[in-house]
C-alpha positions as CSV (number, residue, x, y, z in Angstrom):
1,X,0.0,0.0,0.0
2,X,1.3,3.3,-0.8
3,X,1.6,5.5,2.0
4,X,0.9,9.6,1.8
5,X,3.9,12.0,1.6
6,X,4.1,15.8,1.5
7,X,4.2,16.4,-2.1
8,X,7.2,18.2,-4.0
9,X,7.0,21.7,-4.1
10,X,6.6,23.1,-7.5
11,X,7.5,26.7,-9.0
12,X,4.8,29.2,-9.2
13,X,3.8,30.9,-12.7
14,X,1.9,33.9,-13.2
15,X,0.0,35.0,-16.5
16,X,-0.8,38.1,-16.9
17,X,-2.8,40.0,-20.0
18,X,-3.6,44.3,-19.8
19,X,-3.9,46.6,-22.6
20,X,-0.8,48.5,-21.5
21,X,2.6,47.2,-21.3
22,X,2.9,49.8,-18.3
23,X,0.1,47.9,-16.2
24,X,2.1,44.7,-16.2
25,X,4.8,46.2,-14.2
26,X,2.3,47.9,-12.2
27,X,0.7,44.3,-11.1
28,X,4.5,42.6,-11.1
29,X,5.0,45.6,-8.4
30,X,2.1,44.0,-6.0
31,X,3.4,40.2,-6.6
32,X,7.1,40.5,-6.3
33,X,6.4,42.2,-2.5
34,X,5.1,38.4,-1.9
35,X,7.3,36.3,-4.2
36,X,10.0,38.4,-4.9
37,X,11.3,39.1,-8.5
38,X,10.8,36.2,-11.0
39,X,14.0,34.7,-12.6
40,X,12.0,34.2,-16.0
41,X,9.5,36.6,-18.2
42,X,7.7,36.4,-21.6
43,X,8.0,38.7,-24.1
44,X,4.3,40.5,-24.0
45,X,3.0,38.5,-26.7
46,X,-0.7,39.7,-28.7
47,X,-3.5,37.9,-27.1
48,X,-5.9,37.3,-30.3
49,X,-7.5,34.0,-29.4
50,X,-10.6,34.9,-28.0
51,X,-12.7,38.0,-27.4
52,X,-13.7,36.5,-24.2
53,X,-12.4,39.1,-22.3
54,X,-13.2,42.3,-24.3
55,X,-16.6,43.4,-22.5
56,X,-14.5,43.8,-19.5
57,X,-10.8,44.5,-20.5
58,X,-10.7,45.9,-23.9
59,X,-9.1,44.8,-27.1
60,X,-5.9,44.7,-27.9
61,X,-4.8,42.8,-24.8
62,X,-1.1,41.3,-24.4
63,X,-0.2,37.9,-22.8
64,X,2.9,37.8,-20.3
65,X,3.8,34.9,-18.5
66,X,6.4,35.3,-15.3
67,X,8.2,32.6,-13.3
68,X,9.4,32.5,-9.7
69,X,11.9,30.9,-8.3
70,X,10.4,30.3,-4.9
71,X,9.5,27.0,-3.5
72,X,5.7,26.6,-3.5
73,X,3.5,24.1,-1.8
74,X,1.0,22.8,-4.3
75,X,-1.5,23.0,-1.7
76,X,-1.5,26.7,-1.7
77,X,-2.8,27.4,-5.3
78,X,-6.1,28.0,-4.2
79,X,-5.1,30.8,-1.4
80,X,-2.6,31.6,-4.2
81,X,-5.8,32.2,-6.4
82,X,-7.6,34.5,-3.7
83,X,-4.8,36.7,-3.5
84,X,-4.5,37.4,-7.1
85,X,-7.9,37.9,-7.4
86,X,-7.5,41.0,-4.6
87,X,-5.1,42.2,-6.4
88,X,-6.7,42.2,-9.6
89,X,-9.5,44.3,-7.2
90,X,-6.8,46.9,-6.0
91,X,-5.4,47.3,-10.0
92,X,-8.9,47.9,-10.7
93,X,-8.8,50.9,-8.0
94,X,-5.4,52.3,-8.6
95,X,-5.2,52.2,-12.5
96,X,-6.8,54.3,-14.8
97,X,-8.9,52.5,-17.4
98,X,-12.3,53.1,-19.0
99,X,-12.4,49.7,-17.9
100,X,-13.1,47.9,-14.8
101,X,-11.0,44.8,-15.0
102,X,-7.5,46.4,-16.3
103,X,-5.6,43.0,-15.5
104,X,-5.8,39.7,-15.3
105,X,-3.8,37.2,-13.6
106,X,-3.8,33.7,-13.8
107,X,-1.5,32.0,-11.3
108,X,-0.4,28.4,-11.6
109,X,2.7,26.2,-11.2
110,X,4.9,23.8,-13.4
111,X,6.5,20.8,-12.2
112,X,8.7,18.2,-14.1
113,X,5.5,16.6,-15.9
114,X,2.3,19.4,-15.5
115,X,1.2,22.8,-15.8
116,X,-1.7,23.4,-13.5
117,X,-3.5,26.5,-13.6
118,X,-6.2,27.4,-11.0
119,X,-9.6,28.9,-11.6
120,X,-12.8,30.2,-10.0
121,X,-14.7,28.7,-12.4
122,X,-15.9,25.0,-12.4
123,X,-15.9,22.6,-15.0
124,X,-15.8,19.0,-15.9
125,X,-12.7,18.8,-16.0
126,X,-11.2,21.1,-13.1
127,X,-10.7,20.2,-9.3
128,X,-12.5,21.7,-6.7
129,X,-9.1,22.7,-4.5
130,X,-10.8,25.4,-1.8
131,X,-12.0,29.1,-1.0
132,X,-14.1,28.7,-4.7
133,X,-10.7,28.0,-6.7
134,X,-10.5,24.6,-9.1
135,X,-7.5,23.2,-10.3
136,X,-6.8,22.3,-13.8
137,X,-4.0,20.4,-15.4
138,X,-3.8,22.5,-18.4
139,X,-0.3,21.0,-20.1
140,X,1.5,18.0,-19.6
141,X,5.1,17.2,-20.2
142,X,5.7,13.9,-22.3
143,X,8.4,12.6,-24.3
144,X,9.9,15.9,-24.3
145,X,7.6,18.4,-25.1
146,X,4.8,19.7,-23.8
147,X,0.9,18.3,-25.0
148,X,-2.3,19.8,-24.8
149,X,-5.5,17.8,-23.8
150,X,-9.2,18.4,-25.7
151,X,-9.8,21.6,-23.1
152,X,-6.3,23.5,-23.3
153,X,-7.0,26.9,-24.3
154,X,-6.0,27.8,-27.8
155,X,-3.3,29.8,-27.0
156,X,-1.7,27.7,-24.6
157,X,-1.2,25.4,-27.4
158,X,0.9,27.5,-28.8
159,X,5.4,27.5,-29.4
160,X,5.9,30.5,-27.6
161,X,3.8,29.4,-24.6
162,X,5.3,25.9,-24.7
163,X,8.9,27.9,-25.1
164,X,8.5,29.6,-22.0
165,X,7.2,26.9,-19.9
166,X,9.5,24.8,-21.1
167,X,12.0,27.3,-19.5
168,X,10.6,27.3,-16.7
169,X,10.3,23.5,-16.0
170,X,14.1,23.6,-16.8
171,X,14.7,26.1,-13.8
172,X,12.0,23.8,-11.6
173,X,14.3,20.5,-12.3
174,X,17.3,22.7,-11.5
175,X,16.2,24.2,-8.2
176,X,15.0,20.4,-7.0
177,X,18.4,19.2,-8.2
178,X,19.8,21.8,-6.0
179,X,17.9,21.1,-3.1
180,X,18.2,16.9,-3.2
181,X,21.9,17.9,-3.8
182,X,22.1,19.7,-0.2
183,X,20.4,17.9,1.6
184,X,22.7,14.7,0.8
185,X,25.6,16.9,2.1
């Protein structure tokens, strides 16, 4: 019988999209005073996917992606979740938009063979984690490259999503080589 262990901790990712490049650093601002600054970023990359969120954030919106090298218990994602969410609720107060939703962030984590990105919103095939927030495994790593599965989103199908992720699970298996590495000292 197996027996239950802590799990591994995983590295947290942030997506971001805004109409203005500015607004991304003003949200980084609010997210490095918990995580500090990430080791990786995107490029801001034109989000033309969907017009999903047009009613409430414009058109013309960018994508950027962020990595962290902090440790991160998986079991956090949802309080993760909740925080971004309030901070998407003091960006809303503090930047001038004629919208009221000026950025979005979508917080997740990649580990050797998943991305998982957590939601408010349920569906067949997310998790209920806590606090309202679902989990969904939205890539996974196999024979060396990342795969989508019938419900990834369009543009996380794409090369320069996979690109970056790819980085970023590269940094994850380095930091847990690291670790393993002193704690056999």
């Amino acid at each position: 019988m197996a027996q239950p262990r802590p799990p591994a901790p995983v590295r947290p990712i942030l997506g971001m999209l805004a109409r203005q490049p500015e607004w991304f650093d003003t949200a980084l601002e609010k997210v490095c005073a918990r995580w500090g600054q990430p080791d990786l970023q995107s490029e801001a990359l034109p989000f033309t996917f969907t017009d999903y969120y047009n009613r409430e954030m414009g058109a013309g919106l960018l994508r950027k992606f962020y990595s962290f090298p902090i440790p991160l218990d998986p079991s956090e994602l949802a309080a993760v979740k909740v925080w971004t969410n309030t901070v998407e609720q003091q960006l809303a107060h503090e930047i001038s938009s004629p919208f009221h939703r000026p950025v979005n962030l979508d917080p997740g984590y990649v580990n050797d063979s998943k991305l998982i990105l957590a939601s408010a919103k349920d569906y067949s095939h997310r998790i209920y984690l806590s606090q309202g927030i679902y989990a969904e495994v939205t890539l996974i790593f196999r024979q060396g490259a990342w795969r989508a599965l019938p419900w990834t989103y369009p543009d996380y199908q794409t090369p320069a999503y996979h690109e970056f992720f790819a980085r970023a699970r590269r940094r994850y298996l380095d930091l847990a080589r690291q670790r393993r590495n002193a704690t056999c000292r």
